[in-house]
C-alpha positions as CSV (number, residue, x, y, z in Angstrom):
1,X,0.0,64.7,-146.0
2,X,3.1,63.1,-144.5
3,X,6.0,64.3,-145.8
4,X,9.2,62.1,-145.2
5,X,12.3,63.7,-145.2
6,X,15.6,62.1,-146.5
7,X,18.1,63.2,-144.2
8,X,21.5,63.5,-145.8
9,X,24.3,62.6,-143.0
10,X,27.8,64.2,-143.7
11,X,30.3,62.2,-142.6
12,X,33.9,63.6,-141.4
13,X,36.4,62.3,-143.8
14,X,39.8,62.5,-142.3
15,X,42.4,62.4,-145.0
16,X,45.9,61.8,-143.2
17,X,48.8,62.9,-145.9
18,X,52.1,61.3,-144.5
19,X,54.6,63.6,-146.1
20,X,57.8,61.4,-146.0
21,X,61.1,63.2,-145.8
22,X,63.5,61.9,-147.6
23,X,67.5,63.0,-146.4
24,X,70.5,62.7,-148.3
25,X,73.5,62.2,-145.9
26,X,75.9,65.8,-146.2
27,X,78.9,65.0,-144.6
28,X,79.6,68.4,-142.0
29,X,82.3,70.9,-143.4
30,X,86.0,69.2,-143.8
31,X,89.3,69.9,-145.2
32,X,90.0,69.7,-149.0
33,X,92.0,66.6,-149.5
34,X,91.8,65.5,-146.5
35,X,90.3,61.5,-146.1
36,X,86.9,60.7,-145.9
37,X,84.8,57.5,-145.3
38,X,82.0,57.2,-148.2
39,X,82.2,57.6,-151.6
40,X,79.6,60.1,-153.5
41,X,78.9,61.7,-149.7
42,X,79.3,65.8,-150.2
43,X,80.1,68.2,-148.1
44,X,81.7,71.9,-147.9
45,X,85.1,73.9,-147.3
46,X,86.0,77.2,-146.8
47,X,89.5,77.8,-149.6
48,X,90.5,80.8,-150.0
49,X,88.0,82.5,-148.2
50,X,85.4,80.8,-150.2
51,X,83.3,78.1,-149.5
52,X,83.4,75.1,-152.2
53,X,81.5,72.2,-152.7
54,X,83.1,68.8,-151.7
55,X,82.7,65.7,-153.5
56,X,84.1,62.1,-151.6
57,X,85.8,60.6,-154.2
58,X,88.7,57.4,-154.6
59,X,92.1,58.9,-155.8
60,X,94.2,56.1,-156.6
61,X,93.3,53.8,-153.7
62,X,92.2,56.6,-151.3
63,X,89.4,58.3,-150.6
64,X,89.7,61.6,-150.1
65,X,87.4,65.3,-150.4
66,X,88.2,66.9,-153.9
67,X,86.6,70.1,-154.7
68,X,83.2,70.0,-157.0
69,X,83.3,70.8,-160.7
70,X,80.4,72.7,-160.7
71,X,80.9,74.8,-164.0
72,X,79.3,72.5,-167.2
73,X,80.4,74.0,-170.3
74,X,76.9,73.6,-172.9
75,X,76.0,73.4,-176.1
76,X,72.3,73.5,-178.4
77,X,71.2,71.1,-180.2
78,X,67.9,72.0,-182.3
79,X,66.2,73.8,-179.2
80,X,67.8,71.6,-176.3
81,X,70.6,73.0,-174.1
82,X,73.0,69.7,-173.3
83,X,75.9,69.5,-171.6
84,X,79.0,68.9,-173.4
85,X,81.0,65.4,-172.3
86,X,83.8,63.3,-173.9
87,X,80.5,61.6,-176.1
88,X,79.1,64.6,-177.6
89,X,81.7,67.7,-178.2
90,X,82.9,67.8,-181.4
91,X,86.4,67.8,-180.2
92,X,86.1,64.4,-179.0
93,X,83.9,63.1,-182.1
94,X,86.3,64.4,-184.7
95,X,89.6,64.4,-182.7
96,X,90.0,68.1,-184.3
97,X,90.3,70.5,-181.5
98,X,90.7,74.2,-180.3
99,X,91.3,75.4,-176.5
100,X,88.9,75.3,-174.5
101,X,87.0,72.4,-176.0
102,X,85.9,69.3,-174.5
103,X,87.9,66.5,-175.1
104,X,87.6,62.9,-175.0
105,X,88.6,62.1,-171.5
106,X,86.4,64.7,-170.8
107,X,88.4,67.8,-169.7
108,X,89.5,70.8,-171.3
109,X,92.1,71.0,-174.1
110,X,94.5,73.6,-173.2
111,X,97.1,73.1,-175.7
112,X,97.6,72.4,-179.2
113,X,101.1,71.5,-180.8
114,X,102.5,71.1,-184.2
115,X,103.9,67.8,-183.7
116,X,102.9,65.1,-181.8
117,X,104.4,65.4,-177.9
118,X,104.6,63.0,-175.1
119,X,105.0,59.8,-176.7
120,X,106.4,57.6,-174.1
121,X,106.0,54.0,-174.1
122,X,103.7,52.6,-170.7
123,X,102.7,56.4,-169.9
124,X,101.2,57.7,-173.4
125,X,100.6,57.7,-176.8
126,X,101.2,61.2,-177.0
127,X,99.5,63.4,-179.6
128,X,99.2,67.0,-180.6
129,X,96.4,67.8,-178.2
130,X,97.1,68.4,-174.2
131,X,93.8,67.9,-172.3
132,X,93.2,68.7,-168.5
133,X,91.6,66.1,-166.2
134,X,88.0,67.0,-165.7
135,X,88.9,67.4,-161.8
136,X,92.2,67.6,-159.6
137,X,93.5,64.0,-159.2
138,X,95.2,65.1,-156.1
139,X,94.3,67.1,-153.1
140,X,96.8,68.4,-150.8
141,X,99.2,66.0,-150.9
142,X,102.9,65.1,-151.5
143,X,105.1,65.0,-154.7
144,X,105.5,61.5,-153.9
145,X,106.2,58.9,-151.1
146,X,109.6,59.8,-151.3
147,X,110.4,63.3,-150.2
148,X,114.0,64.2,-149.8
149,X,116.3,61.8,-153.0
150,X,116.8,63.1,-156.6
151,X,115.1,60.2,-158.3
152,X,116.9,58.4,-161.2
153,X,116.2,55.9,-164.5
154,X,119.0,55.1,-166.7
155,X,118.7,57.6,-170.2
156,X,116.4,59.6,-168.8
157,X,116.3,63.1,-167.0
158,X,113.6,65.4,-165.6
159,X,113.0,68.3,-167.7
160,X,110.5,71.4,-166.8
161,X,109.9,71.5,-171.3
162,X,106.4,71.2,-173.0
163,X,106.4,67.4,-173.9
164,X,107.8,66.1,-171.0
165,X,105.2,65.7,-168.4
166,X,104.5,62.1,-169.9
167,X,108.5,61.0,-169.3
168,X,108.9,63.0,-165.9
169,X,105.8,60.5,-164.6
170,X,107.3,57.7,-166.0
171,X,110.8,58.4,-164.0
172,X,108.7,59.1,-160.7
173,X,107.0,55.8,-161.2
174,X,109.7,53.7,-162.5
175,X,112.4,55.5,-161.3
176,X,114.8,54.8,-158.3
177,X,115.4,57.0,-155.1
178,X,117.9,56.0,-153.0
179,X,118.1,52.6,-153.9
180,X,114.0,52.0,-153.6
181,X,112.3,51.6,-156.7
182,X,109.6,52.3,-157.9
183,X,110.9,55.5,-156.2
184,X,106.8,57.0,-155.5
185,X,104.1,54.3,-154.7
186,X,102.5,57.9,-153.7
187,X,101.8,61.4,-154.1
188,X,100.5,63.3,-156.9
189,X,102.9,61.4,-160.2
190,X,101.2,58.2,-158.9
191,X,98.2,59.7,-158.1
192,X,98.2,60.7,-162.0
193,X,100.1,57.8,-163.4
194,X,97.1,55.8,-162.1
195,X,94.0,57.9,-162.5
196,X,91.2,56.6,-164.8
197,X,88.1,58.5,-166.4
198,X,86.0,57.3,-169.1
199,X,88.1,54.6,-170.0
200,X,90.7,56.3,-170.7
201,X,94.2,55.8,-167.8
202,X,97.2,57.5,-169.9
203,X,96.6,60.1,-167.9
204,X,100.6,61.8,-166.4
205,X,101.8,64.8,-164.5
206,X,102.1,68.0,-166.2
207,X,106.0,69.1,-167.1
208,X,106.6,73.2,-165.4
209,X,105.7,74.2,-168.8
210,X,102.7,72.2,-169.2
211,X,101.6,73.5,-165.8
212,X,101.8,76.7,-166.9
213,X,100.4,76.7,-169.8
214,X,97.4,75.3,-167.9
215,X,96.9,78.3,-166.0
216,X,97.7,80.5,-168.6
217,X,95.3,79.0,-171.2
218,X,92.4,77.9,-168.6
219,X,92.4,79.1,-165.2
220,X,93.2,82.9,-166.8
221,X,90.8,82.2,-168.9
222,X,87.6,84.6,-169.0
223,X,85.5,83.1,-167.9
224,X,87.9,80.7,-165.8
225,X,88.0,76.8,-167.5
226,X,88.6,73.8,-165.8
227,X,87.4,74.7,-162.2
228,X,91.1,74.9,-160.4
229,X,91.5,76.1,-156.9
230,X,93.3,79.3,-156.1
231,X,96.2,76.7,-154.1
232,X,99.2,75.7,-155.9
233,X,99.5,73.0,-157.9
234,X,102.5,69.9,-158.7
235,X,104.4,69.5,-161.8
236,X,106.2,66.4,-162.6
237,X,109.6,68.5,-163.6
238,X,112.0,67.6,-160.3
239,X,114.4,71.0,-160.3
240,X,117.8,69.2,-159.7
241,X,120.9,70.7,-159.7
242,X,120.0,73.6,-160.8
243,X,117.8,75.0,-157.7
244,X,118.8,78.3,-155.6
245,X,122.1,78.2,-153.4
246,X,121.4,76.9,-149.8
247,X,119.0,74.5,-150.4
248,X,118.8,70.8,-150.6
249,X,118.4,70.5,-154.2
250,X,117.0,66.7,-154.4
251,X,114.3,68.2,-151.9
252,X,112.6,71.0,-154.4
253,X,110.2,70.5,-157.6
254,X,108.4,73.1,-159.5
255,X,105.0,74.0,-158.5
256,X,102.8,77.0,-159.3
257,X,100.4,79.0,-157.2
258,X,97.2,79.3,-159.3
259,X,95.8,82.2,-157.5
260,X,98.4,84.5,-158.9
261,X,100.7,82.3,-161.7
262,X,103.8,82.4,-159.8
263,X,106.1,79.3,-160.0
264,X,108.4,78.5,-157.5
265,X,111.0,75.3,-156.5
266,X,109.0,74.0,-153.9
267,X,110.0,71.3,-151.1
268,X,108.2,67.9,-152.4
269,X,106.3,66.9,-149.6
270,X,105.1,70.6,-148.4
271,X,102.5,73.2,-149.6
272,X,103.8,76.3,-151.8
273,X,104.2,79.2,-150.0
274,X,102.1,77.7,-146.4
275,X,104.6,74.9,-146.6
276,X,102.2,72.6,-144.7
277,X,100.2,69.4,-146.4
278,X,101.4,69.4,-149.8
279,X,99.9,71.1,-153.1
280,X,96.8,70.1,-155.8
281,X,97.7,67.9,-158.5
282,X,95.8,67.9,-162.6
283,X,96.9,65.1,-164.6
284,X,97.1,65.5,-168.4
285,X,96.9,63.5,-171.5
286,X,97.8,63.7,-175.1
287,X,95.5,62.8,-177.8
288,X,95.5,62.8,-181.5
């Protein structure tokens, strides 16, 4: 009996997997606030001692590194963990608000007033509610353009008095120094006079007050709201006449270090206590 046999041939099969490695560009390490080349590219800093995340990002018509916000406040809905924005907290919704909540421009609300504040016509509406900026709308720069006149409109005077950041922007944008107006087409009152986030641009530069209030109500804050640096940080209130003996008064504006609270009269075109590239800026609005 023949017996045929079926012979089975196994064939190599060579399976080649091409793995494609996909690389987002990350910018190498860089000052805060210093000028970079593409928006949305990342990179790092060491402030403080810590390294922070860096975020390239237009600031007015700059762009420049601003630090990260990496803390997103939450909230549940049914069995889903969202992040609250300027669409969904209930602050923004209902225009009925508390420190600490989101609000509709989509920063923190750090201050809540009996009557309505900072109602200055081409600056704000004003309103009972001071929000934060979700982010610093200046990094390391100058008071404004202008660094060494007192800066004057007619009626008008710098005051360091919650309710008065809105006005103190409007006289460093439509104000005259020396004979130049506008007197800043810089620095961190136009930086904030002209900063835009969802939709909303009546944004302004906190008053000394309003600064500290800011710190006191956010950056203190346990835990810490609003994701400021531990640098100092601009007010809009120009100190005048009344600043210490010895100095050049029209040179010196408030500013406040927000790694310890203090508040000092601080030359406008150099860093708190370092006295180098300028300070941090967080514009403010008022809402309903």
């Amino acid at each position: 009996m023949n017996h045929s046999h079926k012979h089975r041939i196994f064939l190599p099969i060579v399976v080649f997997i091409i793995i494609s490695f996909s690389s987002q560009h990350v910018a190498q390490a860089t000052q805060l606030g210093g000028a970079c080349t593409k928006a949305g590219a990342t990179s790092t800093a060491k402030v403080s001692g810590k390294t922070v995340s860096l975020l390239c990002k237009k600031i007015a018509t700059k762009l420049k590194w601003v630090q990260v916000n990496e803390r997103v406040l939450t909230t549940v809905t049914g069995s889903t963990t969202v992040p609250v924005s300027a669409t969904t907290s209930k602050c923004a919704i209902s225009k009925i608000c508390a420190i600490g909540e989101i609000g509709p421009g989509g920063g923190v609300v750090f201050y809540v007033s009996d009557t309505t504040i900072n109602s200055v016509p081409g600056i704000s509406a004003g309103g009972k509610y001071l929000e934060a900026a979700p982010s610093d709308t200046s990094s390391l720069s100058a008071w404004c353009n202008d660094t060494t006149n007192l800066i004057t409109l007619t009626g008008s005077a710098f005051s360091p008095a919650i309710g008065s950041g809105a006005l103190n922007t409007l006289i460093m944008t439509t104000g005259s120094a020396n004979g130049a107006t506008p007197a800043c087409t810089s620095g961190a009152g136009f930086d904030a006079a002209n900063y835009s986030v969802t939709g909303l641009s009546d944004w302004f530069l906190p008053s000394k007050d309003e600064l500290n209030l800011m710190y006191q109500n956010l950056k203190k804050h346990n835990p810490s709201l609003g994701n400021f640096s531990e640098i100092a940080y601009w007010s809009s209130s120009e100190v005048g006449a009344t600043c210490k003996v010895g100095r050049m008064c029209s040179n010196f504006v408030w500013a406040q270090v927000f790694a310890t609270g203090g508040q000092g009269e601080t030359s406008k075109g150099t860093r708190s206590l370092q006295r180098t590239s300028g300070n941090n800026a967080r514009a403010i609005r008022a809402f309903g």
